[in-house]
C-alpha positions in Angstrom: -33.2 6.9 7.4 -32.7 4.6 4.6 -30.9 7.1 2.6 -28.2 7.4 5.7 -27.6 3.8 5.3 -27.1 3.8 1.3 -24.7 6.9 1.7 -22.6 5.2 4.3 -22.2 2.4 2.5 -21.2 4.8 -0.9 -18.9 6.4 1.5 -17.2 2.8 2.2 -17.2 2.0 -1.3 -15.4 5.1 -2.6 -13.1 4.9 -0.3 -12.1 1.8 -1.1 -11.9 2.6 -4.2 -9.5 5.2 -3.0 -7.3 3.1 -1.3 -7.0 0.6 -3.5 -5.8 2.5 -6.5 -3.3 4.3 -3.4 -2.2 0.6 -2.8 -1.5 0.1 -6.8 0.3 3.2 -7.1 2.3 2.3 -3.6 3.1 -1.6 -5.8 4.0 0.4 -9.4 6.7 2.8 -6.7 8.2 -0.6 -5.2 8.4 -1.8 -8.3 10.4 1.1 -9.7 12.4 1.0 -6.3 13.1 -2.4 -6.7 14.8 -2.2 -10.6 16.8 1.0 -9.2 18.3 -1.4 -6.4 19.2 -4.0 -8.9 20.9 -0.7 -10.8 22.7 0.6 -8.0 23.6 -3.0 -7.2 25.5 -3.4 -10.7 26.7 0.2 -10.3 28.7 -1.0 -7.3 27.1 0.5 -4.4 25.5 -2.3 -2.6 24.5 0.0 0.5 22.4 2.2 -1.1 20.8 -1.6 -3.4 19.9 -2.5 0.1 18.2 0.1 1.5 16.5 0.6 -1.4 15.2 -2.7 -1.6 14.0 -2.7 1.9 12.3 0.5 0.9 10.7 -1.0 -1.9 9.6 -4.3 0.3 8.1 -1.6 2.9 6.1 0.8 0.5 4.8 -2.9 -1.4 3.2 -4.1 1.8 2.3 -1.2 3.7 -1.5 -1.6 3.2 -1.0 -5.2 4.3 1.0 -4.0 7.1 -1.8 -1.2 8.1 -4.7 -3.9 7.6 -3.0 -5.7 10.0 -2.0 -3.1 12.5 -5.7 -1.9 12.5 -6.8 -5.6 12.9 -5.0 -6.1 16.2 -6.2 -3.1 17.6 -9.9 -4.1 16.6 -10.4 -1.2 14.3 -12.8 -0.4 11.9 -11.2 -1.1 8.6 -12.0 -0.7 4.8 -11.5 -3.6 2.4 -9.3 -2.6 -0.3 -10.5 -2.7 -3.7 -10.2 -5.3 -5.9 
């Protein structure tokens, strides 16, 4: 029964894991986003600047936004990583 337990709790921990590198990855894209508005801004075409900031804004925060979604609804979440 024990060994259930310690599995579970591997299972947490990799998937943490998981989703914390995903939520990096998701930062390092918003980033990227976020120097091409600034380009397209300079470019003159402040339309596409500003949907592509607000792109960037979304994809940066959507495991914040998730967390909080799943909070609300009192579901099970995963903390993630450090």
């Amino acid at each position: 029964m024990n060994s259930f337990l310690f599995l579970g709790a591997a299972f947490d921990s990799a998937l943490s894991f998981a989703l914390g590198l995903v939520a990096k990855l998701a930062f390092v894209v918003a980033i990227i986003m976020i120097i091409s508005s600034g380009w397209a801004w300079r470019s003159g075409r402040p339309d596409e600047a500003k949907l592509t900031l607000l792109g960037a804004v979304i994809i940066a925060l959507a495991s914040v936004i998730a967390s909080a979604l799943f909070n609300a609804g009192d579901l099970p979440t995963v903390n993630i990583g450090k």
